[in-house]
Backbone as CSV, one residue per row, in Angstrom:
resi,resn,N_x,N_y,N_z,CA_x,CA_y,CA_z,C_x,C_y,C_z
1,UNK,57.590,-170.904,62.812,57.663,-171.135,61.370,56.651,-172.199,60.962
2,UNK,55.820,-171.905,59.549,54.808,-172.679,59.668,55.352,-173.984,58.750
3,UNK,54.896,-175.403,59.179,55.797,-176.381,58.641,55.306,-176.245,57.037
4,UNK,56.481,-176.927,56.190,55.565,-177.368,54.648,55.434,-178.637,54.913
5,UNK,54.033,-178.922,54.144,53.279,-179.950,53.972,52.637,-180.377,53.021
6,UNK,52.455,-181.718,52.514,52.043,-182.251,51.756,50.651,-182.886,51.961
7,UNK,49.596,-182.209,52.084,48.161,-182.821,52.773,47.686,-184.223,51.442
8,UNK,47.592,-185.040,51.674,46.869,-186.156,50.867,44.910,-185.825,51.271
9,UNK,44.389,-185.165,50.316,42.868,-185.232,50.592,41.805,-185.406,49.226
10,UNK,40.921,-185.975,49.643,39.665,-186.011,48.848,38.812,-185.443,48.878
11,UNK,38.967,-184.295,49.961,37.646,-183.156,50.064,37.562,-182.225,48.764
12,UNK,36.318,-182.505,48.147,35.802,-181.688,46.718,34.386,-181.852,46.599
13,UNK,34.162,-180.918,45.654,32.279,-180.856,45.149,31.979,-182.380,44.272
14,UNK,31.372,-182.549,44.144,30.454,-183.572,43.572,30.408,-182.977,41.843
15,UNK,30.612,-184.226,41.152,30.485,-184.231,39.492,29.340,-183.058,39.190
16,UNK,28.344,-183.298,39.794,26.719,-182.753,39.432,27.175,-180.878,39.463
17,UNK,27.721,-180.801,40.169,27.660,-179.045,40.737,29.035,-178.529,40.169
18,UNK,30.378,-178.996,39.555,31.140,-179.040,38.586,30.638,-178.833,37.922
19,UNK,29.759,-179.308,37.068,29.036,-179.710,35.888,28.737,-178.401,35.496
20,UNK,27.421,-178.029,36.835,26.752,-176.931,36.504,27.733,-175.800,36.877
21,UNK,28.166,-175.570,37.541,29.316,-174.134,37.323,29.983,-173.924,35.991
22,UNK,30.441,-175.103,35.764,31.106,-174.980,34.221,30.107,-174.599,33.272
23,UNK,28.967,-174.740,32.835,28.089,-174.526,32.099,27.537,-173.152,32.369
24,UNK,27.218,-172.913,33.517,26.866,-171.438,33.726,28.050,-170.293,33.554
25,UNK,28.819,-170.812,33.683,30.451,-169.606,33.692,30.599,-168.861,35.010
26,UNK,31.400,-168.206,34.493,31.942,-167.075,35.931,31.068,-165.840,36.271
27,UNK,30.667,-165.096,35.229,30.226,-163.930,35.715,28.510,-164.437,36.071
28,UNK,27.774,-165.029,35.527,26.607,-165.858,36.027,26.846,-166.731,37.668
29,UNK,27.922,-167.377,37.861,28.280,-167.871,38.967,28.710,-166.721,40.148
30,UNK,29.149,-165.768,39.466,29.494,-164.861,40.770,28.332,-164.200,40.872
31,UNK,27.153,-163.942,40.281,26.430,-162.919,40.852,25.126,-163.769,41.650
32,UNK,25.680,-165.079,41.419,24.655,-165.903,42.037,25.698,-166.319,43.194
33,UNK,26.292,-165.759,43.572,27.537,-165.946,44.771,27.419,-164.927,45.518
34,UNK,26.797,-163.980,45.768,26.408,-162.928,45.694,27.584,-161.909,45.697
35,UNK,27.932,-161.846,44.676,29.275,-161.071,43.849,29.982,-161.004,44.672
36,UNK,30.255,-162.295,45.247,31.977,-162.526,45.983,32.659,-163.837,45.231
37,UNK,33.654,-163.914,45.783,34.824,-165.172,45.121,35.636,-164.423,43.900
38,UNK,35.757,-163.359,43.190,36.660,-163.747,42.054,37.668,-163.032,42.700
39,UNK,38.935,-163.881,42.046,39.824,-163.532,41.827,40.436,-162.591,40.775
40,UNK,41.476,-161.454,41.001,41.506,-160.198,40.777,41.843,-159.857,38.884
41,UNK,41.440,-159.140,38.307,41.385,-159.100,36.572,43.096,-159.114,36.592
42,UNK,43.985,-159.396,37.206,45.620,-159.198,36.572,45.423,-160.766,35.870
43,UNK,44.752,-161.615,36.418,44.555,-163.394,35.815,43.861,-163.112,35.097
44,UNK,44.996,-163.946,34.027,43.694,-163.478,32.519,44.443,-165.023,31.482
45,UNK,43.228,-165.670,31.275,43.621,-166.419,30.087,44.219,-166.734,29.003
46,UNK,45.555,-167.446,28.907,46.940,-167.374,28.059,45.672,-167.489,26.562
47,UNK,44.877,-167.902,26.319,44.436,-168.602,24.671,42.281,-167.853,25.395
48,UNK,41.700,-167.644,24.172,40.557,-167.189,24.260,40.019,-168.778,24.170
49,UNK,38.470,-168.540,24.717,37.408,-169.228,24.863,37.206,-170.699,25.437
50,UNK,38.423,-170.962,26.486,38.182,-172.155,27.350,37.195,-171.844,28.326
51,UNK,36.819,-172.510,29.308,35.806,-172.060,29.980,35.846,-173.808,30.856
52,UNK,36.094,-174.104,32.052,36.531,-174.951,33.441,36.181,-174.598,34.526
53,UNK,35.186,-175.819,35.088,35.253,-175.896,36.601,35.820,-177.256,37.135
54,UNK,36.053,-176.909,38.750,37.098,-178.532,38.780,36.875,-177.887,40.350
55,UNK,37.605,-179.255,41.053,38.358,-179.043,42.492,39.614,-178.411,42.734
56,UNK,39.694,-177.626,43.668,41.158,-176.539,43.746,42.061,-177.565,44.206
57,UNK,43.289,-178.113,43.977,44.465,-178.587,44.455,45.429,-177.251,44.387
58,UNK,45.741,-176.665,45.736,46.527,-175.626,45.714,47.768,-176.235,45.948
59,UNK,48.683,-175.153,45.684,50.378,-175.281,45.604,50.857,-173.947,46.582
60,UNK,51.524,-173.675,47.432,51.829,-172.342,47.878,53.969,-173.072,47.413
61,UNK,54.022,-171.831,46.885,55.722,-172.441,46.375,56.676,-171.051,46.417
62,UNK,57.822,-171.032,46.885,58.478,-169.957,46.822,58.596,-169.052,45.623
63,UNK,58.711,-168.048,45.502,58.907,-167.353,43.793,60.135,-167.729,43.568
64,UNK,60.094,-168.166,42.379,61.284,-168.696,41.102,61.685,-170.352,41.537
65,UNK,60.492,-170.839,42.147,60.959,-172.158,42.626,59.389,-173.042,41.842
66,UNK,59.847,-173.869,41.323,58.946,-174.876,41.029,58.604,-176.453,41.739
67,UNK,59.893,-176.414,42.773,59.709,-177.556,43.303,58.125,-178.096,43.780
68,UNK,57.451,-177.273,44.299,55.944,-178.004,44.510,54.906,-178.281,43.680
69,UNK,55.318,-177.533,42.429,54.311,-177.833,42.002,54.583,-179.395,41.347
70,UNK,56.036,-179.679,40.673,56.086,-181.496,40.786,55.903,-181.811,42.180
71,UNK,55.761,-181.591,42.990,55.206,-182.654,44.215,54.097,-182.499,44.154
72,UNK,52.929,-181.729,43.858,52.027,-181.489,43.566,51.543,-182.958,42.606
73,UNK,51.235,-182.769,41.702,50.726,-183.773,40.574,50.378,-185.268,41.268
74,UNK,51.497,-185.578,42.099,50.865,-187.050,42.328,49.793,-186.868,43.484
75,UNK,48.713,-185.990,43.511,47.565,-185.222,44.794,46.702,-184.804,43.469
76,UNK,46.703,-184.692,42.481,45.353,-184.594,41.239,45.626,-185.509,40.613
77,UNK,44.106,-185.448,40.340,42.897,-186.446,40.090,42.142,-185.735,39.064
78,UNK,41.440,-186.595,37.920,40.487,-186.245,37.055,39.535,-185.103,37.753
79,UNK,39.532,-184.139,36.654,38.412,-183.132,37.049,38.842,-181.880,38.063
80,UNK,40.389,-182.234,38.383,40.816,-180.890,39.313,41.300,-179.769,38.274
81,UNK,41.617,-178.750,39.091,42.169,-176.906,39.015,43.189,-177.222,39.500
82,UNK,44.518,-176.455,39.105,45.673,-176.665,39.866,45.485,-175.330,39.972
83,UNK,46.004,-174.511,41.465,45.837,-173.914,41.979,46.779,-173.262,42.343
84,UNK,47.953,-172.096,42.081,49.488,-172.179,42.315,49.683,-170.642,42.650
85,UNK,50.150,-170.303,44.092,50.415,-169.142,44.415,51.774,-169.394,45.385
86,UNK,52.237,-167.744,45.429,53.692,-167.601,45.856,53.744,-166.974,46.846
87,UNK,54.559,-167.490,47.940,55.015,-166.598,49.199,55.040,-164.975,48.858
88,UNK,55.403,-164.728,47.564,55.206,-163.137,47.416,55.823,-163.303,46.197
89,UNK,55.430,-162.074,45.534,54.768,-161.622,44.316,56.141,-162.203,43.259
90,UNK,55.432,-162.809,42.035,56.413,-163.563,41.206,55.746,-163.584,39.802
91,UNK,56.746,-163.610,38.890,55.971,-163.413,37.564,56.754,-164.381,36.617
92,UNK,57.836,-165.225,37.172,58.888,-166.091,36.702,57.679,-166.982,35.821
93,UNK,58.316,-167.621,35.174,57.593,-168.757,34.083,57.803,-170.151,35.009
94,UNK,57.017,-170.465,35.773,56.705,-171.300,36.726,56.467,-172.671,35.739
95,UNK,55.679,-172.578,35.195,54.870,-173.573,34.535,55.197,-173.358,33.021
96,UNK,54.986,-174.883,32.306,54.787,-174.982,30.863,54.483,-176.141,30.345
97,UNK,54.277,-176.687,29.237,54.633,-177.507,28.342,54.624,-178.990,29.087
98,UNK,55.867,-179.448,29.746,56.009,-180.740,30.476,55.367,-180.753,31.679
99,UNK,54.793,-180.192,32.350,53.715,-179.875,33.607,52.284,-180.103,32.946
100,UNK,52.157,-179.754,32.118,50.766,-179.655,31.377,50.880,-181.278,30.899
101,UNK,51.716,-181.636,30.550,51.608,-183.198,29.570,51.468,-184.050,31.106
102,UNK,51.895,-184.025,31.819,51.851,-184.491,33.602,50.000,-184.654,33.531
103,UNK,49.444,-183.383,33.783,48.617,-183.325,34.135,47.254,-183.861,33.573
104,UNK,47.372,-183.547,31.979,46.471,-184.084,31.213,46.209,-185.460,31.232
105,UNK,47.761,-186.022,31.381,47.790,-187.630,31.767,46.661,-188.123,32.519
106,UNK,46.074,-187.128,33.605,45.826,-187.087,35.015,44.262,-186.783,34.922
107,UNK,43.884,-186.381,33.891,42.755,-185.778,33.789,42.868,-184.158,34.049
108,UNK,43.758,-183.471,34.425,43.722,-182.240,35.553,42.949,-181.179,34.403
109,UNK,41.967,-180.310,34.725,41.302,-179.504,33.658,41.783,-178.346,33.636
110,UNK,42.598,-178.072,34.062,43.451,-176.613,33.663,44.237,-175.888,35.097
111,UNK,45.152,-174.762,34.779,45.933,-174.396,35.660,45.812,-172.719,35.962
112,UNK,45.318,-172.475,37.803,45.201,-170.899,37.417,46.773,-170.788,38.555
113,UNK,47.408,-169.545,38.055,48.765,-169.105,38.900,48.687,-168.182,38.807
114,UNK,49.030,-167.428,40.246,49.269,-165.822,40.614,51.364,-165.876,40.190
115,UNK,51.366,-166.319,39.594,53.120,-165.918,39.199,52.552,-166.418,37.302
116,UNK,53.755,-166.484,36.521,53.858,-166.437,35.150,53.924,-168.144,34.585
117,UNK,53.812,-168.010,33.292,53.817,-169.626,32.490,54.534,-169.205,30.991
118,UNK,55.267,-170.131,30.750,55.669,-170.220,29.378,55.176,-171.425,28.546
119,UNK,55.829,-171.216,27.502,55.285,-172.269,26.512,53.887,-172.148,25.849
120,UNK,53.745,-171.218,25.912,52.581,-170.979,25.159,51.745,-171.598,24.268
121,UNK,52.213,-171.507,23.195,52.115,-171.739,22.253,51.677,-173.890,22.054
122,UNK,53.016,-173.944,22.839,52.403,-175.781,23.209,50.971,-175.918,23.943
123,UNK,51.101,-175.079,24.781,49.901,-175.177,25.421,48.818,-174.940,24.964
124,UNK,48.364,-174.155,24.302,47.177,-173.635,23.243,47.250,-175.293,22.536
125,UNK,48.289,-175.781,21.569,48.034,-177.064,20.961,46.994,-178.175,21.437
126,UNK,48.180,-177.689,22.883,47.695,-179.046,23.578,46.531,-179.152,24.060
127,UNK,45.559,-177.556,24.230,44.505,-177.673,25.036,44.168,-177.419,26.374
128,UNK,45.553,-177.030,26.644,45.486,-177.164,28.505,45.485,-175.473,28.818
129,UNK,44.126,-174.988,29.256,43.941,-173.948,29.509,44.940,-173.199,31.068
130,UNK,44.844,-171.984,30.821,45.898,-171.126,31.912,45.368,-169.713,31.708
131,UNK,45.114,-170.306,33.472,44.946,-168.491,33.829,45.904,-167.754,34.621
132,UNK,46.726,-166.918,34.447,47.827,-166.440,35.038,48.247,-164.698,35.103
133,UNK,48.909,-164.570,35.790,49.134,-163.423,35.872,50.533,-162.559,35.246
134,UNK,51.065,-163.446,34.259,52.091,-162.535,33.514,52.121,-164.455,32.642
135,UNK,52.758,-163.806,31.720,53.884,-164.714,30.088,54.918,-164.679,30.571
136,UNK,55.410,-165.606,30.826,57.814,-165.079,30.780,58.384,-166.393,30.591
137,UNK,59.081,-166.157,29.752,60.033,-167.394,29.713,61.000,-167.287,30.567
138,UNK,60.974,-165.798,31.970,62.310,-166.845,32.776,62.193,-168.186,33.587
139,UNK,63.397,-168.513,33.842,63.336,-170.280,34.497,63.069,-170.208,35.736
140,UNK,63.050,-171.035,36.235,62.791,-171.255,37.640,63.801,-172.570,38.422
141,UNK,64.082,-172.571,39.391,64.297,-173.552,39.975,63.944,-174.484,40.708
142,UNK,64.487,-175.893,41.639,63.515,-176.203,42.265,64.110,-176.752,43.621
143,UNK,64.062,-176.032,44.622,65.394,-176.160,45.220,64.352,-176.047,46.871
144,UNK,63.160,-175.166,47.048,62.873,-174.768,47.952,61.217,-175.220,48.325
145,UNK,61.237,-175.416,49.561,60.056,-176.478,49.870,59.121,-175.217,50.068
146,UNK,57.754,-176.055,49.787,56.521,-174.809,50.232,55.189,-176.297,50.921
147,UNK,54.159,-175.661,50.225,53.405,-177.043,50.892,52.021,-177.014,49.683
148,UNK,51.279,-178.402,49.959,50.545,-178.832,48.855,49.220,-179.401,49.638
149,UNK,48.154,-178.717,49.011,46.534,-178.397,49.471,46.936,-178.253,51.038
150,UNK,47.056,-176.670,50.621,46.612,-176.002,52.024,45.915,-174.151,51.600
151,UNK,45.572,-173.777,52.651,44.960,-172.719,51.953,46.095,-171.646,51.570
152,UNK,45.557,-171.077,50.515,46.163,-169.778,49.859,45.161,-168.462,49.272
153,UNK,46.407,-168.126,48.820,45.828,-166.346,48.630,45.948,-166.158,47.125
154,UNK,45.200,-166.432,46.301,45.369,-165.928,45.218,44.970,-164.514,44.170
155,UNK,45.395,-163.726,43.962,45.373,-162.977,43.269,43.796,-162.003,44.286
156,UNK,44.192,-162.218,45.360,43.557,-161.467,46.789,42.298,-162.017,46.590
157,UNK,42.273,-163.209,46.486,41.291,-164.108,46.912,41.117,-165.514,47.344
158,UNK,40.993,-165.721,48.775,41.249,-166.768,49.375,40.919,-168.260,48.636
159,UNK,41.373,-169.075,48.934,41.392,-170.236,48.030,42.028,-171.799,48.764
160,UNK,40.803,-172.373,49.245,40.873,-173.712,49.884,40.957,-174.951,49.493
161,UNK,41.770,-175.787,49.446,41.835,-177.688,48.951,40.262,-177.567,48.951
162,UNK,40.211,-178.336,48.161,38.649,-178.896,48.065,37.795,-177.527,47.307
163,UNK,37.912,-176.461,47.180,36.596,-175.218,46.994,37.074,-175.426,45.476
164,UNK,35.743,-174.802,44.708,35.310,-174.615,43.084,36.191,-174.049,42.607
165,UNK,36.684,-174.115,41.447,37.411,-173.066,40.706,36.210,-173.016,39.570
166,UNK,35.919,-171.798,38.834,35.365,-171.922,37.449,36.048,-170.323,36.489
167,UNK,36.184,-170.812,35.830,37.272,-169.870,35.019,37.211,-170.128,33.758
168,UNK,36.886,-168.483,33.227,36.337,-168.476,31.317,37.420,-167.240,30.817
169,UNK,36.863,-166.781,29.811,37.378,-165.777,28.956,36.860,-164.008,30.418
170,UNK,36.109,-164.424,31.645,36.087,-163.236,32.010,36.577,-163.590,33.262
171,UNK,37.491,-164.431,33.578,38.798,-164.594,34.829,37.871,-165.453,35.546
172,UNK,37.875,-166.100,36.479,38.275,-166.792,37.290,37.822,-166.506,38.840
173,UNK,37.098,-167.477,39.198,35.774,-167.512,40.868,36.526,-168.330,41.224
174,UNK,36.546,-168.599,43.128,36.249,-169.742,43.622,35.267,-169.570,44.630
175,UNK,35.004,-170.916,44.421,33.510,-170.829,45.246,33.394,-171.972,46.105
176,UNK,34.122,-171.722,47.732,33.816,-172.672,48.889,33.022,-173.764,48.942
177,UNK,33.571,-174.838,49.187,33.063,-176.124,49.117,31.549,-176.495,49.332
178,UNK,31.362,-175.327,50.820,30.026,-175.686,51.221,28.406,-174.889,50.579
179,UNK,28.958,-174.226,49.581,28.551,-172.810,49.147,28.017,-173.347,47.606
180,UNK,28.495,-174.397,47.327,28.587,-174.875,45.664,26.979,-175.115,45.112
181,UNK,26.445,-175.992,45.956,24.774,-176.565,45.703,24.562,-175.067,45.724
182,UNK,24.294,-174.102,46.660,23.501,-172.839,46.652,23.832,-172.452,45.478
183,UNK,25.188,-171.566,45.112,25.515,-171.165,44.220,24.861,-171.692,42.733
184,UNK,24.329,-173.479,42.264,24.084,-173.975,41.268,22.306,-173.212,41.410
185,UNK,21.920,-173.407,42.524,20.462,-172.740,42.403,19.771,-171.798,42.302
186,UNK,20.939,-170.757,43.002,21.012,-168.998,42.547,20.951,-169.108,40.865
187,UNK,22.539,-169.922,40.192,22.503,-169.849,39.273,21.210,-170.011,38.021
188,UNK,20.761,-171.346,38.544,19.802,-172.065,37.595,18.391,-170.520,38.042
189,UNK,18.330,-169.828,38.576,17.115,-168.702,38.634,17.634,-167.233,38.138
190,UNK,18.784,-167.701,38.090,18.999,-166.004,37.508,19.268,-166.548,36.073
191,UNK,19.663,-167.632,35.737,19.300,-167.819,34.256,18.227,-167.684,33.173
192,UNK,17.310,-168.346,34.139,15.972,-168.361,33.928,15.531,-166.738,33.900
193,UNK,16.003,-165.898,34.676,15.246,-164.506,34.273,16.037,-163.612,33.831
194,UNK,17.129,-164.317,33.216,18.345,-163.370,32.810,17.314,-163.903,30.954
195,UNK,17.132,-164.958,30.596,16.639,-165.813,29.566,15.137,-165.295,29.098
196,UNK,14.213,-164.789,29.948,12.954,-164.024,30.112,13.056,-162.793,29.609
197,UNK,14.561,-162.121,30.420,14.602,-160.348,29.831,15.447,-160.303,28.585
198,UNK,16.192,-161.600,27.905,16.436,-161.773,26.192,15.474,-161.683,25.443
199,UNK,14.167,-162.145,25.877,12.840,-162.729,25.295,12.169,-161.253,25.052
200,UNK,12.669,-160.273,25.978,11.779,-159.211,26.243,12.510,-157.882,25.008
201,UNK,14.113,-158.582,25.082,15.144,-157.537,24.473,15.267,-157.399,22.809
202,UNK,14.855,-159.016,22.602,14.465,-159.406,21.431,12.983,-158.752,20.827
203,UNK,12.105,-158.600,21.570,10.577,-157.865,21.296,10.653,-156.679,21.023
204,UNK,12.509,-155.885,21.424,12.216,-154.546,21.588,11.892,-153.277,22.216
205,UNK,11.812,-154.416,23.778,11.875,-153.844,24.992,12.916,-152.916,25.059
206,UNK,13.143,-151.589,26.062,14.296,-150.956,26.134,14.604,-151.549,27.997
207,UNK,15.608,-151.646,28.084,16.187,-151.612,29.872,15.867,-150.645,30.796
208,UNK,15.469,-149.445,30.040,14.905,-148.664,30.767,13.415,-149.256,31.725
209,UNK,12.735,-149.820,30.765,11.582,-150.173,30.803,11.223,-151.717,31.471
210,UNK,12.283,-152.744,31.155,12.197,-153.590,31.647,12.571,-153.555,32.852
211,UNK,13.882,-152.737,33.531,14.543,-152.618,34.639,13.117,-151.649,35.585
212,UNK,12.743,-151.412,35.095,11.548,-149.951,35.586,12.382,-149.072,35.700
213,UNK,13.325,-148.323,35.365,14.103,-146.893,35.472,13.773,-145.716,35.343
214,UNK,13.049,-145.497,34.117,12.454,-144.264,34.099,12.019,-143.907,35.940
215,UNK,10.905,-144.365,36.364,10.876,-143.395,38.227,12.076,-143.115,38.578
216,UNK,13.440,-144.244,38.254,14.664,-143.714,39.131,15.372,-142.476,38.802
217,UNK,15.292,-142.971,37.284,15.642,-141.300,36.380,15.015,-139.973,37.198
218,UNK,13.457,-140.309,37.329,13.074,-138.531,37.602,13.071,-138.718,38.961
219,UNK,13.651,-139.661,40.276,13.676,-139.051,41.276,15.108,-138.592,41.453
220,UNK,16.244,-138.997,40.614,17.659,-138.485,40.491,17.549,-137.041,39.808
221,UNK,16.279,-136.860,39.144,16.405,-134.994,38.486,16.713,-135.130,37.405
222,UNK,16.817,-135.790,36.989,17.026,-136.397,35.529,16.071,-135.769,34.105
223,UNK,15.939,-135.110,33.273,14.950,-134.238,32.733,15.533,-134.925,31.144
224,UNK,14.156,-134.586,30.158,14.199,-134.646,28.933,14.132,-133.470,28.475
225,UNK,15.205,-133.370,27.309,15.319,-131.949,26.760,15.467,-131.942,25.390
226,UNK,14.269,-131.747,24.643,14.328,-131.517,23.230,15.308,-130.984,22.909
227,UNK,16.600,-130.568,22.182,17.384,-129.732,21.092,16.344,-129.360,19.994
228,UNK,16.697,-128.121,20.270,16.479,-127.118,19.002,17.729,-127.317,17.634
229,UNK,17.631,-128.463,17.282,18.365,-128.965,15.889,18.257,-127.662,14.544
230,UNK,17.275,-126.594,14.731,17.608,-125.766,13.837,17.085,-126.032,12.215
231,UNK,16.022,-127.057,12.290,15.178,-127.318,11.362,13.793,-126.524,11.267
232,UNK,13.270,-126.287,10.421,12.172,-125.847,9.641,11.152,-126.966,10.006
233,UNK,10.036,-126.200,10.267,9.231,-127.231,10.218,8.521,-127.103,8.821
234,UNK,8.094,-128.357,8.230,7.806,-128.520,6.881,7.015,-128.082,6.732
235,UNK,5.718,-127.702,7.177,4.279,-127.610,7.629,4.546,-125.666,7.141
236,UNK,5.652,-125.693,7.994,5.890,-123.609,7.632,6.120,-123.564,6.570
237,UNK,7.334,-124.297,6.097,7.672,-124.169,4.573,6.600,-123.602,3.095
238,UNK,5.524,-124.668,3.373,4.769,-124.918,1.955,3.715,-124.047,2.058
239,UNK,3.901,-123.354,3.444,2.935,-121.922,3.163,3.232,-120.842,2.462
């Protein structure tokens, strides 16, 4: 039986590479990840247009039990992700309202959970973004031990103390501790020519053309075919 534990650690990314994940977002960060890390579209953002990166402080906690995640809180620190998954599959209202006022205290920049959150509505007020995988106001209890920053499985994507979280309006990456600097430099070049082919889209360019497609078109067999629309040509007419 594997023990629960309470790990006390400081392993995380550096302010600088936070910074830049948060600014670039998720779907820019994952393809400069080379389209690995996200976690699965059922996590989806309680309120539109927050957008957070931070350090993962994970929670692994029984379903319908909240006890870890208050043991949790006194282990974040300004600038973390709370990180909260379940021995197996749970959609209970884990989280709300007085967890969030905990955390903000704390600096904590938002909360992603593979089980459910209530309070909605406070939460939107308050600011404290949530990415989760169901709404429910049922309760929970807190009765049963799990353990705090150790690795987990979230929403079938692995997830380590210390690794990136960055999470917008299009769900939610993590991105391994040691992986973060690369990831900011992939990022900062596919911006740059993601920013070049706006420049090009704006002129009027088609994607066909910028992507070079047309060759791929005609080696797939791909053919242009006038319609006979069944018009007159004008030219016949005025004879």
């Amino acid at each position: 039986m594997t023990d629960n534990v309470i790990v006390r650690t400081s392993r995380g990314p550096s302010a600088e590479v936070v910074a830049a994940l948060a600014k670039y977002g998720v779907a820019t960060a994952h393809e400069a990840h080379g389209r690995r890390g996200l976690l699965g579209p059922e996590l989806r953002p309680i309120y539109p247009g927050a957008r957070i990166a931070g350090r993962a402080v994970t929670v692994l906690s029984h379903p319908g039990d909240n006890l870890m995640i208050h043991a949790c809180i006194e282990q974040c620190r300004e600038g973390d992700v709370l990180v909260v998954a379940t021995t197996s599959r749970s959609t209970d209202g884990m989280f709300g309202d007085l967890f969030a006022t905990q955390l903000l205290q704390r600096g904590v920049r938002g909360l992603v959970t593979d089980a459910g959150v209530r309070d909605i509505a406070d939460l939107q007020a308050m600011g404290f973004p949530v990415w989760s995988r169901a709404v429910h106001a049922q309760g929970t209890a807190k009765a049963v031990a799990g353990s705090v920053n150790v690795p987990v499985v979230v929403a079938g994507q692995l997830v380590n103390p210390g690794d990136i979280i960055v999470a917008d309006d299009d769900g939610v990456l993590a991105v391994p501790l040691a992986e973060g600097e690369k990831v900011v430099e992939a990022a900062v070049r596919r911006e740059a020519n993601e920013e070049a082919k706006r420049r090009r889209f704006r002129a009027g360019e088609l994607g066909l053309d910028v992507y070079d497609m047309r060759p791929l078109l005609e080696r797939l067999g791909v053919r242009y075919v006038d319609a006979d629309d069944g018009e007159a040509d004008p030219s016949e007419e005025s004879r």
